[in-house]
N, C-alpha and C positions, 0 to 999 in steps of 0.2 A: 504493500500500500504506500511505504515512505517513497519509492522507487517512481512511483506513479503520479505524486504529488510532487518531488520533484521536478519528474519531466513535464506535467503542465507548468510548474513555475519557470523554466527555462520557456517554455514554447510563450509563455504570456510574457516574457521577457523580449522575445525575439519577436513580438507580435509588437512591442510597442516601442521599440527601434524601427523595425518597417515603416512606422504610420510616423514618427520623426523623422525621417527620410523622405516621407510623401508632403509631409507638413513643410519642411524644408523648402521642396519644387513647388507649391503654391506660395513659400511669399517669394522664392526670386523670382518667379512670374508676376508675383501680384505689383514688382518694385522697376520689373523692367523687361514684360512684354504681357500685358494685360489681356489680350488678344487669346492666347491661352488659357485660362481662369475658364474657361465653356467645359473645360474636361472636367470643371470639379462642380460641376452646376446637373442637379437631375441624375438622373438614372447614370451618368457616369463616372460619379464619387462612387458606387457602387466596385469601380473597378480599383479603387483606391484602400477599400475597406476587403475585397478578396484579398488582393496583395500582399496585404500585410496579415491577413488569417491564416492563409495558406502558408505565407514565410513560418508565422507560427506554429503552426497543425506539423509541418514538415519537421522542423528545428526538432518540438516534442516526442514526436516518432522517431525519430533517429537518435536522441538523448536515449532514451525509453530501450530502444534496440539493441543501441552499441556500446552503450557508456553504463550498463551497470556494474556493482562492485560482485566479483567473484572472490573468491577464498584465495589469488594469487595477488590481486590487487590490493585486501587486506591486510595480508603480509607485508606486502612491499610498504605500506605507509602504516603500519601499527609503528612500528619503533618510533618512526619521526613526532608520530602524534601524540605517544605516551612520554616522550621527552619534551618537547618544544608546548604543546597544547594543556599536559597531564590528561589526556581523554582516552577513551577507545572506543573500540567505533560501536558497541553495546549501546554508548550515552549521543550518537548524534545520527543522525543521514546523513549519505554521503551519493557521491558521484566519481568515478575518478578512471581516467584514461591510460592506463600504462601498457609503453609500447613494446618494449622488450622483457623477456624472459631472464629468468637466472644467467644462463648462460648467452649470452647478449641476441639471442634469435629473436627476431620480428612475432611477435601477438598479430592472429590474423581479425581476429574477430575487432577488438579495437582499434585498430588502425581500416579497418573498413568504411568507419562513418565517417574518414578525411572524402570518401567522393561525393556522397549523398549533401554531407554538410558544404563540401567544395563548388557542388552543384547549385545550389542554394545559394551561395552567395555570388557565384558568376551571373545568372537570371536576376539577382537584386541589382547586380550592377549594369545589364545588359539593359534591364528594365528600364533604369534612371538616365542608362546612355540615350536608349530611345526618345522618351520626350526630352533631350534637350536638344534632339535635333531639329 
């Protein structure tokens, strides 16, 4: 359940970075090219408000997917955290991405969500590139 309530807290995170982002491209239009402001008028703020749900739906799903904590992951940050913190991970939720093994080999599972999340932010960026052409 913590595992699930963290990933909507990330995806509600990444939802409301998206819609600052969109908030952003309405006032440099609103400051200097007015002419544009029609995209966020009626049914096509509509595609301002997917945007940023779907950035978030996505983020959440992929959090959820690839980034939970398994019994190696624990390991790997119990020390640090019963030294530097005095916590274990009993007393909090966590999330955490580690990318190699004991012996320095690549983790497939977690290093998976660099495409899906990779993907995600190219389309943000692809996005933004479009209207300001």
């Amino acid at each position: 359940m913590v595992t699930v309530l963290l990933s909507f807290y990330t995806g509600v995170y990444a939802c409301t970075i998206s819609m600052l982002s969109v908030q952003f491209i309405y006032r440099y239009w609103a400051i200097f090219d007015i002419i544009k402001l029609r995209y966020f008028k009626g049914w096509r703020f509509l595609i301002c408000v997917l945007y940023s749900s779907i950035c978030g739906v996505l983020w959440a799903i992929g959090i959820y997917r690839f980034d939970v904590m398994d019994e190696y992951s624990e390991k790997y940050m119990e020390k640090d955290l019963l030294e530097r913190y005095n916590l274990s991970f009993s007393e909090i939720s966590s999330l955490a991405l580690v990318a190699f093994n004991a012996d320095g080999s690549l983790r497939c599972i977690p290093l998976s969500c660099i495409v899906p999340f990779g993907c995600i932010l190219e389309w943000r960026k692809n996005f933004g590139h479009c209207l300001y052409q």
